[in-house]
N, C-alpha and C positions, 0 to 999 in steps of 0.2 A: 504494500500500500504506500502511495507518495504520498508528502505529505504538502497541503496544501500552497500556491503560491499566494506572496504579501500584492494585496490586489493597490495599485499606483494610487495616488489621491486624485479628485478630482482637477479637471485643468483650469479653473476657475479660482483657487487659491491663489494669496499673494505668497510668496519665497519663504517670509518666518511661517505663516500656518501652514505650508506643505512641512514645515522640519516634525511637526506633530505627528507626522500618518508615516516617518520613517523605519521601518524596520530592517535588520539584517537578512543578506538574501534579496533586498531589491535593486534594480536596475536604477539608475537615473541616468538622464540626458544631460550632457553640460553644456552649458552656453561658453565657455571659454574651456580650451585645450590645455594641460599644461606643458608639452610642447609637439610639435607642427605633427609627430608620427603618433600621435597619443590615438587610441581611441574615443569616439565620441558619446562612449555611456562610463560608468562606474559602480562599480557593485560595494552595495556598503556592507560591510563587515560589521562595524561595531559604533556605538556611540561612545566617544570620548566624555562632552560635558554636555551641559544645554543646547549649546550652538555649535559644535562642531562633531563631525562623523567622520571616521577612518576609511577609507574604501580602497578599491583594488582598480585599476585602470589600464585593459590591454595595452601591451606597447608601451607603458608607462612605469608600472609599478602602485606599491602605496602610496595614498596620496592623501592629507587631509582637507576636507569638506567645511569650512565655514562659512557660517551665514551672517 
């Protein structure tokens, strides 16, 4: 049995109230690359603190996510 996927937030959310519906396991889309070969999603691994999440970024590595 798999086990369910973290269903994305609504696209209608401003940037801080998407940080609420984050959990480990999801994709996001970045609007800025951290560099030119990087992949354009990032898979968050884990929250750090309030506003920031660690994630993983093909072509890139760890990478962390603040808002």
């Amino acid at each position: 049995m798999t086990s369910p996927q973290p269903q994305p937030p609504p696209a209608n959310l401003s940037a801080s109230a998407i940080f609420r519906y984050l959990q480990p396991g999801m994709w996001l889309r970045l609007e800025e690359l951290p560099n030119p070969f990087a992949h354009y999603e990032a898979l968050i691994l884990s929250q750090v603190s309030d506003h920031e999440w660690l994630t993983w970024i093909p072509e890139h590595g760890e990478y962390l996510l603040v808002l």
